[in-house]
DSSP file (Angstrom, degrees, kcal/mol; ACC not computed):
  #  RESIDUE AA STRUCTURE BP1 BP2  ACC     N-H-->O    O-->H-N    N-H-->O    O-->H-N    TCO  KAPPA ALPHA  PHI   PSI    X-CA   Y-CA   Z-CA
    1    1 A X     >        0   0    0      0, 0.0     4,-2.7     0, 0.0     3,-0.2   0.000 360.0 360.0 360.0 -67.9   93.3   81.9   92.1
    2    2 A X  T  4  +     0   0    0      2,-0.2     4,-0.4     1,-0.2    88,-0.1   0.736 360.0  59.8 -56.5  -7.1   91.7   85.2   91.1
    3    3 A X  T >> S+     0   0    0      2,-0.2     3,-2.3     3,-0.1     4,-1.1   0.993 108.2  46.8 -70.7 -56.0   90.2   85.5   94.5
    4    4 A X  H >> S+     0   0    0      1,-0.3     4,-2.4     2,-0.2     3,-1.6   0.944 113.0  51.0 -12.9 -79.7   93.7   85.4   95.9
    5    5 A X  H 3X S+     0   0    0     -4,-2.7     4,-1.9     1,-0.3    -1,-0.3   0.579 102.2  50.7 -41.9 -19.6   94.6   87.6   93.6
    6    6 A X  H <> S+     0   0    0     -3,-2.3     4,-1.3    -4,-0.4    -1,-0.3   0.687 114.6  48.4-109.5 -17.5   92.2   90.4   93.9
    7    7 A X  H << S+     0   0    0     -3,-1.6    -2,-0.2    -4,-1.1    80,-0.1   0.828 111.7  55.7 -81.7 -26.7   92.9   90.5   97.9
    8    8 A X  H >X S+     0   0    0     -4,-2.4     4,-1.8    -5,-0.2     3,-0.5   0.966 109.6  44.6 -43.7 -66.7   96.7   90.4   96.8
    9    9 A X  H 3X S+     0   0    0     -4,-1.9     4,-3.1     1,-0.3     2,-0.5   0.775 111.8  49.5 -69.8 -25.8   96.0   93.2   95.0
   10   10 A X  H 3< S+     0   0    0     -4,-1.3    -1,-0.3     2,-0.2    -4,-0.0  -0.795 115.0  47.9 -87.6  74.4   93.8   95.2   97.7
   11   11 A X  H <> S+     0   0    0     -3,-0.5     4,-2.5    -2,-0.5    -1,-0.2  -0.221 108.9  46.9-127.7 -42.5   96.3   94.7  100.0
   12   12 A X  H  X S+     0   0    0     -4,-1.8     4,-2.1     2,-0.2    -2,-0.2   0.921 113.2  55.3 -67.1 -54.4   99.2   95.8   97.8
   13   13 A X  H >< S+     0   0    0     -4,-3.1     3,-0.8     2,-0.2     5,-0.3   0.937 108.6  47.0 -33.4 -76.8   96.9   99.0   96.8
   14   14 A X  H 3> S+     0   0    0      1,-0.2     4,-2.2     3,-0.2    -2,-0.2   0.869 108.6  53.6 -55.8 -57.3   96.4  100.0  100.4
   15   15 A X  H 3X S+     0   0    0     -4,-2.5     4,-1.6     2,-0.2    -1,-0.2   0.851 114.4  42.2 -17.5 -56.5  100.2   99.5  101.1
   16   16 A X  H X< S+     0   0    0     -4,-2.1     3,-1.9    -3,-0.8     4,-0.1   0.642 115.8  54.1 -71.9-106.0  101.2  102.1   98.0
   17   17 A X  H 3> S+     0   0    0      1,-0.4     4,-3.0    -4,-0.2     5,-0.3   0.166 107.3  38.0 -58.6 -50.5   98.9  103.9   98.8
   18   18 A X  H 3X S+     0   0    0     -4,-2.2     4,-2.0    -5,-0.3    -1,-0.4   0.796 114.0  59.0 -55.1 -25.9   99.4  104.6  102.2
   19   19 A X  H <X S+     0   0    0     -3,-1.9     4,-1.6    -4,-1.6    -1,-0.2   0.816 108.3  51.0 -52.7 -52.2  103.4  104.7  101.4
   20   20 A X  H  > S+     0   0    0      2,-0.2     4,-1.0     3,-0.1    40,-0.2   0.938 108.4  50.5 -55.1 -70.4  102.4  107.6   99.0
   21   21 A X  H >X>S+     0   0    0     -4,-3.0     3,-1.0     2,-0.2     5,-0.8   0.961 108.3  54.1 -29.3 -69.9  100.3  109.5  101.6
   22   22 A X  H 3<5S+     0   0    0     -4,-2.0     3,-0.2    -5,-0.3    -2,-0.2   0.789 106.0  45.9 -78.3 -21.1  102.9  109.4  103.8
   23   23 A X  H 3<5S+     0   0    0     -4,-1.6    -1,-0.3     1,-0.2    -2,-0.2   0.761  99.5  71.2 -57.3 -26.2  105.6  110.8  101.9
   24   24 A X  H <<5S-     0   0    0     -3,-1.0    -2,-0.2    -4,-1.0    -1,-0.2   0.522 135.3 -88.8 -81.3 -21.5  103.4  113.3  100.8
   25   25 A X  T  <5 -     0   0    0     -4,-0.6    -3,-0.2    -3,-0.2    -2,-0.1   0.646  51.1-100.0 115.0  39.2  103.7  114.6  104.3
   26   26 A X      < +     0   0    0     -5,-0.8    -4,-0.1    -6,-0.2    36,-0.1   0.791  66.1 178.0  10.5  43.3  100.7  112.3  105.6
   27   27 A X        -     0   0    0     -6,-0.4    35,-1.0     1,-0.1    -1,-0.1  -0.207  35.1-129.6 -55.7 151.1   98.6  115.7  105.3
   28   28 A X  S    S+     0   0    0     33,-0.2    35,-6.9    34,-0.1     2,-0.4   0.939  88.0  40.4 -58.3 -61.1   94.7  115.5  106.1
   29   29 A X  B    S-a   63   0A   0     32,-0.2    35,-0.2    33,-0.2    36,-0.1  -0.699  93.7-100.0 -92.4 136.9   93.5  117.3  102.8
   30   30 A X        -     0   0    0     33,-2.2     2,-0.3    -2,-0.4    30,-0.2  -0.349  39.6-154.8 -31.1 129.8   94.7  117.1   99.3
   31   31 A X  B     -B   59   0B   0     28,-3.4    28,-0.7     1,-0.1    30,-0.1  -0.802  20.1-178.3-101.4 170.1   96.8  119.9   98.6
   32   32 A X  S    S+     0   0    0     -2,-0.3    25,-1.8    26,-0.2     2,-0.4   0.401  71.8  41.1 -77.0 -32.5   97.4  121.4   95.0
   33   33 A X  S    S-     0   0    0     23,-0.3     2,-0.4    22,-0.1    -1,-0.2  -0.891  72.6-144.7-119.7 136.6   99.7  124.0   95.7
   34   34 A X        -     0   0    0     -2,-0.4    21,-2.9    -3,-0.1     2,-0.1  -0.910  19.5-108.0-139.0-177.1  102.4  124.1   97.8
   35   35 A X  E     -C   54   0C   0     -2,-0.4     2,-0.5    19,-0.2    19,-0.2  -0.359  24.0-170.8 -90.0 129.7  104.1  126.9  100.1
   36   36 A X  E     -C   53   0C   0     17,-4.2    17,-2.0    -2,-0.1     2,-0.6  -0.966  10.3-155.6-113.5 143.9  107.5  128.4   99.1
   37   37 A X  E     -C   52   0C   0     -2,-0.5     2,-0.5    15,-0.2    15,-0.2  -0.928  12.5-156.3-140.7  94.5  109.2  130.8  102.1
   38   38 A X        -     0   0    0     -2,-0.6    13,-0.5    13,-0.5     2,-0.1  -0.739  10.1-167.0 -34.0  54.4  111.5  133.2  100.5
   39   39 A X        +     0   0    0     -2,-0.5     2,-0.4    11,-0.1    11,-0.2  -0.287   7.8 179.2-120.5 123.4  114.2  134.6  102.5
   40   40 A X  E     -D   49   0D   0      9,-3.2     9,-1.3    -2,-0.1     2,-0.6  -0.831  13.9-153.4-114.9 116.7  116.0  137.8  100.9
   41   41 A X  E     -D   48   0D   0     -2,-0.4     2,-0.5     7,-0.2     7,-0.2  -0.730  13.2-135.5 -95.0 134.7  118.9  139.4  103.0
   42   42 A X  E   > -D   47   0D   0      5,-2.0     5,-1.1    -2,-0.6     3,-0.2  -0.826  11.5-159.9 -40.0 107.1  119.4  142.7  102.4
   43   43 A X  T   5S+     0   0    0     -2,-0.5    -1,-0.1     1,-0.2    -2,-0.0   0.548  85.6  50.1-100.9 -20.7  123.2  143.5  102.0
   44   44 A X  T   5S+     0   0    0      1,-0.2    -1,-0.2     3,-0.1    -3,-0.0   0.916 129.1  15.3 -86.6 -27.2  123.1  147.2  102.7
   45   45 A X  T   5S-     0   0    0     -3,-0.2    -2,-0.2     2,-0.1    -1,-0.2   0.029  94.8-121.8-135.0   7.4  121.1  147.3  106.0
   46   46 A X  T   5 +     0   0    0      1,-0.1     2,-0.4    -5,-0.1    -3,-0.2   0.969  64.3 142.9  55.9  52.0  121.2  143.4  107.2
   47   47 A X  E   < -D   42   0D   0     -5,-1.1    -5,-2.0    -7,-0.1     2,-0.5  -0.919  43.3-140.0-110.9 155.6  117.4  143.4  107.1
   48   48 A X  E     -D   41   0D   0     -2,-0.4     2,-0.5    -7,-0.2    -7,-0.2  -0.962   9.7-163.2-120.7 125.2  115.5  140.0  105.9
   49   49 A X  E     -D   40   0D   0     -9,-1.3    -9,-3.2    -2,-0.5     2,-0.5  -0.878   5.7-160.0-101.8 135.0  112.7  140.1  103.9
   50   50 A X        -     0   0    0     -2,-0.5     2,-0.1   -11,-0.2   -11,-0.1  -0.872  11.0-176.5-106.5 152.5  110.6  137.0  103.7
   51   51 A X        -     0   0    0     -2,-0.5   -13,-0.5   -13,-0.5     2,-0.1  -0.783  12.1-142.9-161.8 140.9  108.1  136.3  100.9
   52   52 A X  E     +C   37   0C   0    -15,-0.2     2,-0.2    -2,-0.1   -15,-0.2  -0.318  15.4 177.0 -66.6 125.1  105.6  133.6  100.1
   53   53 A X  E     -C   36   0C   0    -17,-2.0   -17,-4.2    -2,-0.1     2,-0.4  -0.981  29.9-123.3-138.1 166.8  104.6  132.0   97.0
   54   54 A X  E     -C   35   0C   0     -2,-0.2   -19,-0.2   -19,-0.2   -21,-0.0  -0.801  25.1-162.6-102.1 124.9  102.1  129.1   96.0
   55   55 A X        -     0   0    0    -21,-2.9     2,-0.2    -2,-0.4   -22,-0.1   0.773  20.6-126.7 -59.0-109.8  104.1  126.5   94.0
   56   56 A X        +     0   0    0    -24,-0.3   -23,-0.3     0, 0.0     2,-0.2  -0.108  59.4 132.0 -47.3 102.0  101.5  124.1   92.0
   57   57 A X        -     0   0    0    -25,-1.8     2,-0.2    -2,-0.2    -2,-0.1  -0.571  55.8-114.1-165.7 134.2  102.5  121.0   93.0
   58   58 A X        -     0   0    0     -2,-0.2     2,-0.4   -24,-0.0   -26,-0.2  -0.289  22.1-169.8 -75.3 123.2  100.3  118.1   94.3
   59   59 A X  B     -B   31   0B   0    -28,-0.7   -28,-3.4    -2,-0.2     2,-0.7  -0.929  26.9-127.5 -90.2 122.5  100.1  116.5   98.0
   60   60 A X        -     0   0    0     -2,-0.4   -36,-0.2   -30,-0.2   -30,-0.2  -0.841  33.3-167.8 -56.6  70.0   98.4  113.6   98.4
   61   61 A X        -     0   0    0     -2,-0.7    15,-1.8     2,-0.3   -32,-0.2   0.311  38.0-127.0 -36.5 160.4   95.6  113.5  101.2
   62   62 A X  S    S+     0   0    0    -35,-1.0    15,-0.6   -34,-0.3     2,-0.4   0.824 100.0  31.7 -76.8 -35.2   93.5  111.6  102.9
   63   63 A X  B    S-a   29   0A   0    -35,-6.9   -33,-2.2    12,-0.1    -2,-0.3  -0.689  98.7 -89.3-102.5 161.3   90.3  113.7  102.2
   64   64 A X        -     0   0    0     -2,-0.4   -34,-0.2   -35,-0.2     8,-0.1  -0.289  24.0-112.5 -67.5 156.4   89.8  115.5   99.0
   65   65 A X  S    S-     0   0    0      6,-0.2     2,-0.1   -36,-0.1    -1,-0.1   1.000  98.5 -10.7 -64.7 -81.5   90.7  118.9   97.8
   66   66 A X  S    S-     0   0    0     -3,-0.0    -2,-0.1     2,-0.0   -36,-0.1  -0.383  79.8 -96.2-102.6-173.8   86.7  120.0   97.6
   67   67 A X  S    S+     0   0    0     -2,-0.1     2,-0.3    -3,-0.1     3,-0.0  -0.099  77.7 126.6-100.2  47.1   83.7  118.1   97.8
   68   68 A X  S >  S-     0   0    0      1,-0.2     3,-0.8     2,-0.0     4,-0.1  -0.461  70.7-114.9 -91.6-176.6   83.2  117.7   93.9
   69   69 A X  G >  S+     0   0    0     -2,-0.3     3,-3.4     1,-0.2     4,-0.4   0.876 112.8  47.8 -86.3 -54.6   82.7  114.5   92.5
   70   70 A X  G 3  S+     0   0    0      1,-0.3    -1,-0.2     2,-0.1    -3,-0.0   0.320 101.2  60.0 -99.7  32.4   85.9  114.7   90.6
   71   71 A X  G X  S+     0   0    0     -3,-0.8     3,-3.0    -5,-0.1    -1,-0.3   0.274  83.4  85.9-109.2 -11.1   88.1  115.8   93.2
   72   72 A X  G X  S+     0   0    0     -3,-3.4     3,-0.9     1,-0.2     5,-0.3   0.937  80.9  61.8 -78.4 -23.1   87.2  112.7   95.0
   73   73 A X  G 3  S+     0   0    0     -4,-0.4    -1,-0.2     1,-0.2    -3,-0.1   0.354  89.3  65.4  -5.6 -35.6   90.1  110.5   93.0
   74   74 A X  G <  S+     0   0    0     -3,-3.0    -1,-0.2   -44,-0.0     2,-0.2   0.197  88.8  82.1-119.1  44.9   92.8  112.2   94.1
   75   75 A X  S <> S-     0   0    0     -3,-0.9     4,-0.7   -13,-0.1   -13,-0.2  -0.617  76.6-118.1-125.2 179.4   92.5  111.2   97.9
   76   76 A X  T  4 S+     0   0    0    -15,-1.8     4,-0.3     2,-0.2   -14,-0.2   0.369 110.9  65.5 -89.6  -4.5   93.6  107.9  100.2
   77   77 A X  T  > S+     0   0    0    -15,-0.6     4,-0.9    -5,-0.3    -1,-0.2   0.451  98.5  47.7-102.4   8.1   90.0  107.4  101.1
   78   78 A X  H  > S+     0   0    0      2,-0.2     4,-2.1     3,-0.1     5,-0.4   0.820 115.5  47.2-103.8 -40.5   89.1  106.5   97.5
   79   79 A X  H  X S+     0   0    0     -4,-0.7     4,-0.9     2,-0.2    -2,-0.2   0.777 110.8  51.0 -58.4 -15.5   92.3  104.1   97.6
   80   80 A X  H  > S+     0   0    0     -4,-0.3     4,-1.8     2,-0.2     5,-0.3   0.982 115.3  47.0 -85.1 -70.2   91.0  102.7  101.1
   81   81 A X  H >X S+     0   0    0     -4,-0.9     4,-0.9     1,-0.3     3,-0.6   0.766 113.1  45.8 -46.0 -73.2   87.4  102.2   99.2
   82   82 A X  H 3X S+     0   0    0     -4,-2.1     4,-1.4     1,-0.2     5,-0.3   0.871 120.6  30.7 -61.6 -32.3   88.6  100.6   96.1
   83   83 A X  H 3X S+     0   0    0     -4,-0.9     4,-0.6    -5,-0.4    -2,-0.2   0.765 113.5  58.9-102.6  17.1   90.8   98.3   97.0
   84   84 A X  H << S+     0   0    0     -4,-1.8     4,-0.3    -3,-0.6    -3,-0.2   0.393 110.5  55.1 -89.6  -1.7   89.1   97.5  100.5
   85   85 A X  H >X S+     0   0    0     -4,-0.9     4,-2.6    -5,-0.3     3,-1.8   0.927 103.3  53.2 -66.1 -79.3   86.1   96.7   97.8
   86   86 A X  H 3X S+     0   0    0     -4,-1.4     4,-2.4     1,-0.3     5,-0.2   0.837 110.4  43.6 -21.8 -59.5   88.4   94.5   96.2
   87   87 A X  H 3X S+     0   0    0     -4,-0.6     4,-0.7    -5,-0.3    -1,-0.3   0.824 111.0  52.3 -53.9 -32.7   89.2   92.4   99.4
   88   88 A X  H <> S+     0   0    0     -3,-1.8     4,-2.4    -4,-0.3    -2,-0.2   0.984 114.9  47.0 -92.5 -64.8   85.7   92.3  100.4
   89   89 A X  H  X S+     0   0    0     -4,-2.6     4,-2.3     2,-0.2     5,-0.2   0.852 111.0  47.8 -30.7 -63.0   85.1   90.9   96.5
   90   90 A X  H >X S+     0   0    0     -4,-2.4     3,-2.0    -5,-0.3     4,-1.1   0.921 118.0  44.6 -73.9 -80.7   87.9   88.4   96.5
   91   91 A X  H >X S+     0   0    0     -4,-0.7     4,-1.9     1,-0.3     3,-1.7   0.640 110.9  48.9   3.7 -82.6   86.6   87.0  100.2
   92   92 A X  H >< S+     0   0    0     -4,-2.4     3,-0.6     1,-0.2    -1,-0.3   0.820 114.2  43.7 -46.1 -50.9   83.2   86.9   99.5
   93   93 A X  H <X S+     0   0    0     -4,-2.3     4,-1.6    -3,-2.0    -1,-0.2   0.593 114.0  58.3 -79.7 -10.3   83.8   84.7   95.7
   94   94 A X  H << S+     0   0    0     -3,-1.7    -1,-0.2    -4,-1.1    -2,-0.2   0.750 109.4  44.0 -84.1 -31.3   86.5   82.5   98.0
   95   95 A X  T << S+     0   0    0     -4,-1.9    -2,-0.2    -3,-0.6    -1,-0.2   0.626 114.6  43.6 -62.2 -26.3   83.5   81.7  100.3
   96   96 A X  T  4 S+     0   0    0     -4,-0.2    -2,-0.2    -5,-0.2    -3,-0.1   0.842 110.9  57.2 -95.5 -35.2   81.0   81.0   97.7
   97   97 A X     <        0   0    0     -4,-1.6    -1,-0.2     1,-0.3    -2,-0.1   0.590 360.0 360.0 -82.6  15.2   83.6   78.7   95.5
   98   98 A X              0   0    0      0, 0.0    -1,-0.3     0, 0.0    -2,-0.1   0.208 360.0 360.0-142.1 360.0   84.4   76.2   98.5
């Protein structure tokens, strides 16, 4: 039953997760920040000024923001890892107990 379960669960993982990703705008890299496009019209002379600023707000990649060690958490290949670990687990202990 908990072999079942633990492929249940890697299966379910990789589902949110990938669901998550792709809302996120299925972007390669982690983002942190994202891009906000100003548009101001100018009422006296009809001209448009655009300007840019970095929001803080987190996208969810496939790859990691950097390559530190504690960046590597907040990517889909770290979901992909654990819970295709988790499958590989439940498999393997479903083989040895029958």
């Amino acid at each position: 039953m908990l072999n079942r379960l633990l492929i249940i669960l890697g299966i379910v993982g990789i589902l949110a997760g990938g669901y998550v990703w792709h809302q996120d705008g299925h972007q390669v890299f982690s983002k942190d920040r994202e891009e906000v496009v100003k548009e101001v019209k100018d009422e006296l002379f009809g001209t448009i000024t655009r300007t840019t600023e970095y929001v803080p707000a987190f996208k969810f990649g496939l790859l990691p923001l950097n390559s530190t060690v504690a960046d590597i958490p907040r990517c889909y290949v770290f979901v992909l890892g654990v819970c295709g670990t988790l499958i590989i687990l439940g498999v393997v202990r479903m083989r040895k107990s029958s």
